[in-house]
C-alpha positions, 0 to 999 in steps of 0.5 A: 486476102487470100486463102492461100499461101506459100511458105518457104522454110530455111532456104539459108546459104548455111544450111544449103552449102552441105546439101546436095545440090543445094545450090541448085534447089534455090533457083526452082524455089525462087521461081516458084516463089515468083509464080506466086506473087504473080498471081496475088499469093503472098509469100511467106519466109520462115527461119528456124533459129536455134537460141543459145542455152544459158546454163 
């Protein structure tokens, strides 16, 4: 397994459709995330996800 590895952090459409350009910035991410795995490096997606207060 490699030491390397590319984690990429809420890239979701709900997050992106108020930020400028955000559609733009998903087309180098998703390149950049091809390039990896090209090579062997695994690719990592991590979602931040707020939980529901119960109080």
């Amino acid at each position: 397994m490699p030491d390397t590895g590319l984690l990429v952090i809420d890239m979701r459409p709900a997050l992106l459709k108020d930020a400028h350009d955000g559609e733009a910035r998903v087309a180098p991410v998703a390149k950049f995330a091809d390039r990896a795995r090209a090579t062997g490096v695994p690719v990592f997606y991590q979602t931040a996800a707020k939980s529901r207060s119960h109080c």
